[in-house]
Backbone bond lengths (Angstrom), bond angles and torsions (degrees), N, CA, C in turn:
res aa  C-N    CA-C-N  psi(-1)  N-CA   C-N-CA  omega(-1)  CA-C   N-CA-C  phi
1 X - - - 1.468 - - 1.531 109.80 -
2 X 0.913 125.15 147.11 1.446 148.18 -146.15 1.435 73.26 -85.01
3 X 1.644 130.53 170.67 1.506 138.62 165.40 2.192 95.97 -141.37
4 X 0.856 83.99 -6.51 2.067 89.39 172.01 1.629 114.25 -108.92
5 X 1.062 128.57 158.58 1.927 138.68 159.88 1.114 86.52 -66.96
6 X 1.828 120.43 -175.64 0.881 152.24 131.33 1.773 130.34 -3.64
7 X 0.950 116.26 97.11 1.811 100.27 166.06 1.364 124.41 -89.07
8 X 1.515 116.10 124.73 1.380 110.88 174.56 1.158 116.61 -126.90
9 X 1.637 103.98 141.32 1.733 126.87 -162.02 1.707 97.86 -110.24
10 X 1.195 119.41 119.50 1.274 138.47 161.41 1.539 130.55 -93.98
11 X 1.640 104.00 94.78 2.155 87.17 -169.53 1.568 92.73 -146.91
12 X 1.025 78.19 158.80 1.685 110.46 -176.53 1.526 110.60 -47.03
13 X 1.088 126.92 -52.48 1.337 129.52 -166.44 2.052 107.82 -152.95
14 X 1.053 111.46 177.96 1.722 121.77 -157.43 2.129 106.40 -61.97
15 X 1.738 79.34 -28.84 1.981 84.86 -152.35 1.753 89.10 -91.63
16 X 1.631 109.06 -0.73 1.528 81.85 -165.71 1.416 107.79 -98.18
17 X 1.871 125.68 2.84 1.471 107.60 179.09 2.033 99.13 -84.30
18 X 1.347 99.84 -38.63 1.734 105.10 170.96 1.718 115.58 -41.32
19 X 1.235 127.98 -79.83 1.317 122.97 -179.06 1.600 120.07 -43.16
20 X 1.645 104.65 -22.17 1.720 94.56 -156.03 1.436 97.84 -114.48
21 X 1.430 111.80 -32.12 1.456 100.98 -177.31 1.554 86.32 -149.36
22 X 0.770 119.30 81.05 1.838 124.55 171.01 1.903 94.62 -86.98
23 X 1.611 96.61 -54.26 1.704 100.30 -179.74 1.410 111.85 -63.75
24 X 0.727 155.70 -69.82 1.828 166.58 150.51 2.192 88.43 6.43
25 X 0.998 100.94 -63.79 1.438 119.51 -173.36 1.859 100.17 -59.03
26 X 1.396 122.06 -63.45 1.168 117.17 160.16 1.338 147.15 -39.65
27 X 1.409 100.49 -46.48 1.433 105.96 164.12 1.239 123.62 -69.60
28 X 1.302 115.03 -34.95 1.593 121.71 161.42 1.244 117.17 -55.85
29 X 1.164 135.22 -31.55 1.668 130.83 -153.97 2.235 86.96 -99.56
30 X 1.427 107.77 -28.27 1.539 92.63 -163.07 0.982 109.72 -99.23
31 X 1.797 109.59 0.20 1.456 112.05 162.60 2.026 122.68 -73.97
32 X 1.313 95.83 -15.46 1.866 106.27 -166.22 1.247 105.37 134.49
33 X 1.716 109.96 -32.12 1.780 101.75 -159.53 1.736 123.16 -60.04
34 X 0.857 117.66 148.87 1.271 126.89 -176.24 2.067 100.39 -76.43
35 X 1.483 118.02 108.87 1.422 109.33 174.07 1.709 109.87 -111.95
36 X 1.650 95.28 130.24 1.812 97.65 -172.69 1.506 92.12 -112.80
37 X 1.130 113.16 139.03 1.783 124.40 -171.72 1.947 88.08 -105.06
38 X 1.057 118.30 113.03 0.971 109.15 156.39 1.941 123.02 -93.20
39 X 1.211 125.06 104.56 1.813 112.15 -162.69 2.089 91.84 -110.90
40 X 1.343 85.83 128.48 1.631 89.65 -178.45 1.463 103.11 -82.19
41 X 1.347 147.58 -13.44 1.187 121.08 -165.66 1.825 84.95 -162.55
42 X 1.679 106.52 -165.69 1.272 87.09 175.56 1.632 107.07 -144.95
43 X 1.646 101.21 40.99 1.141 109.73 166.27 1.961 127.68 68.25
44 X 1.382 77.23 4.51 1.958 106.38 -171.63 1.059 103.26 -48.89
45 X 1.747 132.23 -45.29 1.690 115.62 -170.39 1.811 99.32 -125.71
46 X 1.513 123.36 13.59 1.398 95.49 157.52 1.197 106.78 -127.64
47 X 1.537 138.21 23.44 1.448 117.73 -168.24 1.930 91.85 -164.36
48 X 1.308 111.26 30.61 1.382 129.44 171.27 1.503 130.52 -137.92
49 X 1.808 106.42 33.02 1.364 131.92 -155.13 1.699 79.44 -77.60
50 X 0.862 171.97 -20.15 1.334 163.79 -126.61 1.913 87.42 -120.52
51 X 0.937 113.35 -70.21 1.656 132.55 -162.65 1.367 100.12 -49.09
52 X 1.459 120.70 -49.54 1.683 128.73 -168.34 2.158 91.07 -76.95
53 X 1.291 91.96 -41.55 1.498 69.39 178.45 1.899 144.66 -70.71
54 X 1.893 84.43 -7.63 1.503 103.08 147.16 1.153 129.09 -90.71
55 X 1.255 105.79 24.60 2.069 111.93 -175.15 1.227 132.74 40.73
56 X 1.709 98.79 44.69 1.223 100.19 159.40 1.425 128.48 -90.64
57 X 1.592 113.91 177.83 1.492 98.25 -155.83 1.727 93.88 -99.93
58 X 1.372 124.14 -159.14 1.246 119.51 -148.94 2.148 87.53 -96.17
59 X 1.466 102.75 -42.82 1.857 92.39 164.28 1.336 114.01 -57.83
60 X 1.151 147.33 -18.26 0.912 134.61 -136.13 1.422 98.16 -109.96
61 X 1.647 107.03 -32.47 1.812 133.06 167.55 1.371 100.62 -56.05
62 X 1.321 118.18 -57.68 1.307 119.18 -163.21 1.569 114.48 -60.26
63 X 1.773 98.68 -43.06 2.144 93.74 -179.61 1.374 88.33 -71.03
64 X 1.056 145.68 -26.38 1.815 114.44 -146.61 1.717 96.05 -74.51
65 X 1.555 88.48 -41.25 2.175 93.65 177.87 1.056 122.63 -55.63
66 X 1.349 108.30 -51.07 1.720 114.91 -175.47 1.707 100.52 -48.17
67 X 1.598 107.63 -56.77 1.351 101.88 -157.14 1.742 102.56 -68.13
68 X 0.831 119.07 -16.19 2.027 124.16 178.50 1.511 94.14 -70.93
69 X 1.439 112.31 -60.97 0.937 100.23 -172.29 1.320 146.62 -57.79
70 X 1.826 99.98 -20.22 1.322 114.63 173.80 1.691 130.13 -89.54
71 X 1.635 86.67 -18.80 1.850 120.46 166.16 1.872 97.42 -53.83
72 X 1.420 120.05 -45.74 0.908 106.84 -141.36 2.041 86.69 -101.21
73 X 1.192 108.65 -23.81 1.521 93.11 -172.68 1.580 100.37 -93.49
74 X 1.146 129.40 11.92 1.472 135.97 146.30 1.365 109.82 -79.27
75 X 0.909 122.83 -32.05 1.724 114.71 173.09 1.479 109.86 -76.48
76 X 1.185 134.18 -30.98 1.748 141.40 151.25 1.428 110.92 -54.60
77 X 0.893 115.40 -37.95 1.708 103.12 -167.86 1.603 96.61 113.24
78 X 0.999 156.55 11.19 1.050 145.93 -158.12 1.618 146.60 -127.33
79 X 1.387 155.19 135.28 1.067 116.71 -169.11 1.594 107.64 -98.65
80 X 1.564 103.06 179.21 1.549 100.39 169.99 1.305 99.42 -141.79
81 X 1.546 113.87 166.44 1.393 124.86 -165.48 1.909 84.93 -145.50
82 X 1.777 93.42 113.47 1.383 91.01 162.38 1.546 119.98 -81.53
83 X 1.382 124.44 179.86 1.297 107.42 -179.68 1.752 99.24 -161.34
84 X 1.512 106.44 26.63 1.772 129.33 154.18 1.726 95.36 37.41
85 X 1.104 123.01 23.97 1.728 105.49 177.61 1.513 127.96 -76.11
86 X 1.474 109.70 3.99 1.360 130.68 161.77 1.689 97.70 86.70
87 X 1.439 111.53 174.57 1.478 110.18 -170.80 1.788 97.67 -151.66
88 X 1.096 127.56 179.59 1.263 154.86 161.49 1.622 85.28 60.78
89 X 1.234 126.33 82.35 1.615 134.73 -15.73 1.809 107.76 -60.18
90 X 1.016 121.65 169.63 1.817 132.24 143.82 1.530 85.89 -114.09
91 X 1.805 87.71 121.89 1.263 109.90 149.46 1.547 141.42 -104.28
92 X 1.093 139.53 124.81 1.441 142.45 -172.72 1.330 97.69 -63.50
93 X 2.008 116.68 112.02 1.334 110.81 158.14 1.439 107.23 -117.20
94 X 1.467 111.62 -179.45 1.329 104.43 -177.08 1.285 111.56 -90.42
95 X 1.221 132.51 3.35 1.507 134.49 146.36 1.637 116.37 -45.66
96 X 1.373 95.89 -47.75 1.727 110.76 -168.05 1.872 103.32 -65.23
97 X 1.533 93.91 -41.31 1.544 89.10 -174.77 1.078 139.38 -48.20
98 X 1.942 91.39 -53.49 1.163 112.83 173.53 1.419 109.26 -63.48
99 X 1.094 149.95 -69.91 1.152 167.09 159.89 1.690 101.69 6.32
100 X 1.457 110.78 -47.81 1.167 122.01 -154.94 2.247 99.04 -92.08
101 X 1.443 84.24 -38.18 1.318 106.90 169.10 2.064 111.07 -45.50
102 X 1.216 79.38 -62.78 1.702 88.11 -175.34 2.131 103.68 -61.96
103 X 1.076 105.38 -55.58 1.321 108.91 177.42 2.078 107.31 -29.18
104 X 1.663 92.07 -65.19 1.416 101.08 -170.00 1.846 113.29 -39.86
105 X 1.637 117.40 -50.86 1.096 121.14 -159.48 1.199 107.42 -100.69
106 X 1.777 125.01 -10.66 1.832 117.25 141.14 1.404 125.72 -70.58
107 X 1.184 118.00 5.38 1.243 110.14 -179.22 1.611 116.66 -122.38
108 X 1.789 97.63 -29.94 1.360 104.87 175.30 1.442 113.24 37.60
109 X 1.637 99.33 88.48 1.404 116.34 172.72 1.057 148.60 -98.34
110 X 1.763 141.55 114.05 1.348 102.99 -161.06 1.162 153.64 -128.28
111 X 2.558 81.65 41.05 1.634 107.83 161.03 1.779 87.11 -144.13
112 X 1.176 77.84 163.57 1.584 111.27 -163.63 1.378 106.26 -114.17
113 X 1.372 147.67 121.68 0.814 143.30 138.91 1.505 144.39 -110.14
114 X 1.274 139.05 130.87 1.325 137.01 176.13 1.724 134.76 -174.92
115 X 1.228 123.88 -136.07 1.635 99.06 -160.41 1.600 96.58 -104.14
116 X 1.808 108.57 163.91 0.958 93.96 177.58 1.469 154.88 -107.57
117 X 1.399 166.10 -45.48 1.379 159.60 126.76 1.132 116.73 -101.15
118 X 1.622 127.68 -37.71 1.054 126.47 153.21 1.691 134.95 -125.35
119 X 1.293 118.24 162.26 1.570 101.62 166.37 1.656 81.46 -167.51
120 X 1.400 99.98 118.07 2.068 112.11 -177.40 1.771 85.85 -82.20
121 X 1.245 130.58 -2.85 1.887 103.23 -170.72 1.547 87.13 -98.56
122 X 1.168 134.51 -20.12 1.577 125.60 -162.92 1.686 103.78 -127.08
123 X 0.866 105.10 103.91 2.265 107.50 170.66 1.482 128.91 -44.78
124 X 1.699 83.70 -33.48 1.694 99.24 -151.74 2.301 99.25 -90.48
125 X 1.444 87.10 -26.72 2.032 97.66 -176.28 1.294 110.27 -58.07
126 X 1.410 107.97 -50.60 1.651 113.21 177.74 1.662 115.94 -65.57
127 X 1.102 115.30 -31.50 1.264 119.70 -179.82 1.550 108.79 -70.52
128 X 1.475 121.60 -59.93 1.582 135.56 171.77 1.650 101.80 -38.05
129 X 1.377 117.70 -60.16 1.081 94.91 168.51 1.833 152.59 -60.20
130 X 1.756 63.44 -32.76 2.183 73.00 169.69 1.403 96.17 -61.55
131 X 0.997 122.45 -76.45 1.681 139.40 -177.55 1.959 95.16 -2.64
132 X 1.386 106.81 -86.92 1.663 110.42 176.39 1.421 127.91 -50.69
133 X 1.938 115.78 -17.22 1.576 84.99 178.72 1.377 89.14 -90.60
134 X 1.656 136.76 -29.89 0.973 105.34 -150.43 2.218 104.65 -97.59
135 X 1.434 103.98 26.30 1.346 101.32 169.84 1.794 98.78 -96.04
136 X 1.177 107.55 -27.29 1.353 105.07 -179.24 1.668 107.51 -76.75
137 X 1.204 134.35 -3.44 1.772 118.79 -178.83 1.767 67.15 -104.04
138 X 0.836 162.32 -111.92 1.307 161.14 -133.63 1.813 101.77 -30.97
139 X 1.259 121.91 -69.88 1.157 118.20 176.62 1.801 129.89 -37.91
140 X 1.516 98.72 -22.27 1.339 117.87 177.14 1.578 118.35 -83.55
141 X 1.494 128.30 -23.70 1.591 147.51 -130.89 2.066 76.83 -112.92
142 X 1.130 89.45 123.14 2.038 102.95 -175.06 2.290 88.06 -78.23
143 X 1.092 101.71 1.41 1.762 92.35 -167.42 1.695 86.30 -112.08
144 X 0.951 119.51 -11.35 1.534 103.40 177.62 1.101 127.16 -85.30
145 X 1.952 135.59 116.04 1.543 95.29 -159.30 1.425 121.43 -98.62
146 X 1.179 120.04 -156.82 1.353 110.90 -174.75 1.563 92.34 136.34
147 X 1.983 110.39 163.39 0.955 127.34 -179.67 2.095 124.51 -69.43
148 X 1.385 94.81 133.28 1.326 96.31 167.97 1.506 113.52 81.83
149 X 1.749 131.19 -168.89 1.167 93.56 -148.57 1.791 95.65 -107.04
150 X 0.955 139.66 -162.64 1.541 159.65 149.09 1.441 88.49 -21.15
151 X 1.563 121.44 168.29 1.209 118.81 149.29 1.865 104.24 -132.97
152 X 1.197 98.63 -168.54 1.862 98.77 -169.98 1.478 95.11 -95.02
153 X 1.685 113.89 -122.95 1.361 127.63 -164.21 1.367 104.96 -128.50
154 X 1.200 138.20 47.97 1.621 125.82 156.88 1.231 121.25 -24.54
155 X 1.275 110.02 134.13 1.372 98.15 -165.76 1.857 95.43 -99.23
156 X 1.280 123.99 140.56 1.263 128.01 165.74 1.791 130.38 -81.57
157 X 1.366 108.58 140.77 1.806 100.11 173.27 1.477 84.91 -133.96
158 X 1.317 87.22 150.74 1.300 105.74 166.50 1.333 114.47 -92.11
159 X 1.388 116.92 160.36 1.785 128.54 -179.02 1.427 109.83 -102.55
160 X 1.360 122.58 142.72 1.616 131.61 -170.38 1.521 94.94 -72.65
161 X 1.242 108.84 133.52 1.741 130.05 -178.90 1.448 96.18 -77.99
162 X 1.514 123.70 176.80 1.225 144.77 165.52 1.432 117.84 -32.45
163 X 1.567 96.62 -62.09 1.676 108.55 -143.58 1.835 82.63 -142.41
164 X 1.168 103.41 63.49 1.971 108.80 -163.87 1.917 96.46 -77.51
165 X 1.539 120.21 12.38 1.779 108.93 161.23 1.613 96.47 -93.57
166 X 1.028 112.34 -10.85 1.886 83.90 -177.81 2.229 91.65 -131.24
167 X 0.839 110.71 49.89 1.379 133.24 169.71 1.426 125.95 -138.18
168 X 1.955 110.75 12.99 1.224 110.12 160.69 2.285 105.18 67.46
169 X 1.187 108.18 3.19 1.446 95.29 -169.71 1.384 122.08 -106.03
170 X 1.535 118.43 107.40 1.371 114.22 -174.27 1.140 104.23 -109.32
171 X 1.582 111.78 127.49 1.460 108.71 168.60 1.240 145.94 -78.58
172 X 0.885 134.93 141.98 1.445 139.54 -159.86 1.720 126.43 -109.87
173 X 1.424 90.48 -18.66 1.874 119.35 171.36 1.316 114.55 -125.88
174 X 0.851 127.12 145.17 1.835 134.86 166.08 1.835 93.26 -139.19
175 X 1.231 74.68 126.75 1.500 102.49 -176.60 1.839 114.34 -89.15
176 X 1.106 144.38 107.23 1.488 149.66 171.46 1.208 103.46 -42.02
177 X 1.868 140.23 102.87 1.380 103.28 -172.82 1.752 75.54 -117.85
178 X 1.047 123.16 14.89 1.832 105.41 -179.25 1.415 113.26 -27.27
179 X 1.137 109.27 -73.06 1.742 121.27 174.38 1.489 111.19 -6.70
180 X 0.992 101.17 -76.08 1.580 116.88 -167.32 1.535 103.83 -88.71
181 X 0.960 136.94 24.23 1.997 130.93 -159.31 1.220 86.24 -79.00
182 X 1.485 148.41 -38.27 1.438 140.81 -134.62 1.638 88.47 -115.78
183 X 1.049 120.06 -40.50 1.660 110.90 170.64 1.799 116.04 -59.75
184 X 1.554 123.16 -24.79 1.160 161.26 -96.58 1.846 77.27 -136.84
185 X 1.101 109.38 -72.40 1.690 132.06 -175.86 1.240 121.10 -81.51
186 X 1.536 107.05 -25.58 1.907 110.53 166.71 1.549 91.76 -76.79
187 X 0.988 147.57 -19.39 1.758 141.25 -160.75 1.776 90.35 -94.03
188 X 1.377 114.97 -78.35 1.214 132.75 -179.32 1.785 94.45 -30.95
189 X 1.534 144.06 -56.96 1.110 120.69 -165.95 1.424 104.56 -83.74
190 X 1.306 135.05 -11.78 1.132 117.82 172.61 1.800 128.77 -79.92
191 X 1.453 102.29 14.92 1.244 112.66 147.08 1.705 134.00 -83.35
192 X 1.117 128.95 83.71 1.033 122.08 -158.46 1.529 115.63 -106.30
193 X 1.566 112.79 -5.56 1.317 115.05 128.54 1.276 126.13 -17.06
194 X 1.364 118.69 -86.15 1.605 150.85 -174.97 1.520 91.89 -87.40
195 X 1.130 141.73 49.82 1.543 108.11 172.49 1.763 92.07 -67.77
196 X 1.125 128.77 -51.78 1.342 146.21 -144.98 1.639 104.28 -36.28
197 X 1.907 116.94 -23.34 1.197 117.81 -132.15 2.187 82.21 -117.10
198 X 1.961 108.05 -2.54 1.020 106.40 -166.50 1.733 116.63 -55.74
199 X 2.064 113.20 -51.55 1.098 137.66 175.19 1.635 99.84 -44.20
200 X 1.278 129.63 -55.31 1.543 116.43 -164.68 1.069 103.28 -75.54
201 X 1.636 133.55 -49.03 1.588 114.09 177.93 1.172 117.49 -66.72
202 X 1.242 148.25 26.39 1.623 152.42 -149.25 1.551 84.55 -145.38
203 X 1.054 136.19 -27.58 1.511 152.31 -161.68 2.042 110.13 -100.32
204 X 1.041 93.08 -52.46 1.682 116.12 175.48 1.438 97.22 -76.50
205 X 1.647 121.59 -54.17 1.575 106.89 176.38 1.365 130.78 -69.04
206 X 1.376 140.21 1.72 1.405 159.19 78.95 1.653 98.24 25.12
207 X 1.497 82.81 -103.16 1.276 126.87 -148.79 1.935 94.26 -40.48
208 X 1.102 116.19 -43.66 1.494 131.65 -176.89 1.787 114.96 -61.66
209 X 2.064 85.71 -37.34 1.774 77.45 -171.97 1.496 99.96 -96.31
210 X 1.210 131.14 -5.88 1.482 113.91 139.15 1.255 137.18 -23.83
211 X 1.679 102.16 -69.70 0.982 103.49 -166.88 1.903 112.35 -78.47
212 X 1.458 111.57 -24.68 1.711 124.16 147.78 1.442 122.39 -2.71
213 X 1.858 92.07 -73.56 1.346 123.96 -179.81 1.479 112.04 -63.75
214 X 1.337 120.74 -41.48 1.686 113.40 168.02 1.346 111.99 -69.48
215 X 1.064 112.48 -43.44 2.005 105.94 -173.95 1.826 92.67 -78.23
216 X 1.361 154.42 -6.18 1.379 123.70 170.02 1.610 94.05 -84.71
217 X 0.991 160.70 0.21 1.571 125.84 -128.16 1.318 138.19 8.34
218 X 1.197 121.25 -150.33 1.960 117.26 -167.28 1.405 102.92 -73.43
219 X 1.700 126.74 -24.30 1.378 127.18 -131.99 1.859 89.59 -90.94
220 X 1.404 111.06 -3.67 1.829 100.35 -171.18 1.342 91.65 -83.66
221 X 1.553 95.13 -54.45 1.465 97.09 -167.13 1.800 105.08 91.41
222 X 1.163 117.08 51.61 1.580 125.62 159.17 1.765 111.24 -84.94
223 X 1.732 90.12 140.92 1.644 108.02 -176.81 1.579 103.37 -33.74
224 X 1.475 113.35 176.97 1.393 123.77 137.59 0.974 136.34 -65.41
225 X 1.690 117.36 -28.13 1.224 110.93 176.86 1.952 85.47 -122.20
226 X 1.475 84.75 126.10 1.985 82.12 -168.50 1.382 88.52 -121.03
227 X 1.151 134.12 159.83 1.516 131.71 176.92 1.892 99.98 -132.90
228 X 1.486 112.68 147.92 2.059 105.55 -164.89 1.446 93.07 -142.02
229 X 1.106 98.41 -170.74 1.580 103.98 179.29 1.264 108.91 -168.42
230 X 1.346 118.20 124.75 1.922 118.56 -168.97 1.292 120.12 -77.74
231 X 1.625 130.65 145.84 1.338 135.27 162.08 1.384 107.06 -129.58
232 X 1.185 87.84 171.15 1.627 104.29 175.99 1.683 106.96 -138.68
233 X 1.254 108.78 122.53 1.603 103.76 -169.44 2.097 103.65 -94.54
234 X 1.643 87.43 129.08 1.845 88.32 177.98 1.463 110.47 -67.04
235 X 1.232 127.85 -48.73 1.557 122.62 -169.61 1.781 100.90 -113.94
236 X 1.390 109.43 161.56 1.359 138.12 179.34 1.299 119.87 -43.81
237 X 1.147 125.22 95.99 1.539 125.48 159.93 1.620 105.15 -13.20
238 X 1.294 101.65 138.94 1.718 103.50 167.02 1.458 104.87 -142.60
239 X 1.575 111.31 112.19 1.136 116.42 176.41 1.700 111.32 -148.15
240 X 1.781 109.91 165.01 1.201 92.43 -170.02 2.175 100.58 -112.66
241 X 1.821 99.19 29.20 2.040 89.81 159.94 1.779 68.02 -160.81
242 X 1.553 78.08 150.71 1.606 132.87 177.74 1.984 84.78 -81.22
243 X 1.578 109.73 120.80 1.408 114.62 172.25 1.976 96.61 -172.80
């Protein structure tokens, strides 16, 4: 039996819950947890420059993603719910809100994940994220309407951006994803869009459980070869011991 709610992942486009938290998503799904991919768009005209350069047409962008995208949250354990709101821009409509609104309080979740406040190389990341915290204080508000009931306080982390030195993002969590790294990398190649982007996150997931392994000391006891994954948490730890 599952011992967590629901986890829900909020991102801009198909490749960005895989690269950033594919593991976060894994470990959740092989623990019991229930994982809902929420993907706002499907990345068709800014992050599918490969596809147009075989001339395909703009449907034609859209199945090749969906189906990667769904290749890849079947390799997590997970489902996804597209929600076609287009990208390069993503715009916030009030379709989307609500939409996103109803999601929050059928699923009642009780971690949050997605991108974080800024990223100047991508338009659409910073926005996806605004989009989820602020559908989630809305999803919570008993005057807002929409399906199902209120929800509580999920707590949110954010996911490590691209190029996270000039994206302002310091992390504050590193996540253990050893466990799952190979579920982690069957997802990651089934982007074949992006394969290009497989070697650097395979490189960064390294690079993370390094640094993992220095912030636990001896007493965790992580592999040699440990693989992590960074967050940054939006609101305050609440606990009752300092550890």
């Amino acid at each position: 039996m599952p011992t967590k709610g629901p986890l829900l992942v909020i991102t801009a486009h198909p490749g960005d819950f895989v690269w950033r938290a594919g593991g976060a998503i894994a470990l959740a799904t092989q623990s019991g947890q229930r994982a809902v991919i929420a993907c706002l768009s499907f990345g068709e005209r800014g992050e599918s420059a490969g596809l147009w350069r075989k001339g395909h047409t703009l449907d034609e962008v859209k199945a090749v993603r969906r189906e990667e995208g769904e290749k890849a949250a079947a390799a997590l354990g997970a489902e996804v719910v597209f929600f076609d709101a287009g990208d390069y821009p993503l715009v916030e409509t009030p379709e989307l809100t609500r939409s996103l609104v109803d999601l929050y309080r059928s699923l009642q979740p009780t971690v949050v994940l997605t991108h974080a406040p800024s990223d100047p190389y991508n338009i659409d990341h910073p926005v996806a994220g605004e989009i989820a915290r602020r559908t989630r204080i809305l999803a919570q508000a008993a005057g807002v309407p929409g399906d199902g009931e209120v929800i509580g306080a999920p707590p949110v982390f954010c996911f490590e951006p691209h190029q996270p030195e000039v994206c302002d993002f310091k992390p504050d969590v590193l996540l253990d994803i050893t466990p799952v790294w190979e579920r982690k990398l069957a997802a990651m190649r089934s982007l074949g869009a992006q394969g290009h982007l497989v070697e650097y996150y395979t490189d960064l997931g390294r690079r993370r459980g390094v640094q993992a392994k220095r912030n636990s000391g001896p007493n965790l006891g992580l592999p040699v070869d440990t693989f992590a994954e960074a967050y940054q948490r939006v609101y305050p730890q609440v606990t009752s011991e300092l550890a």
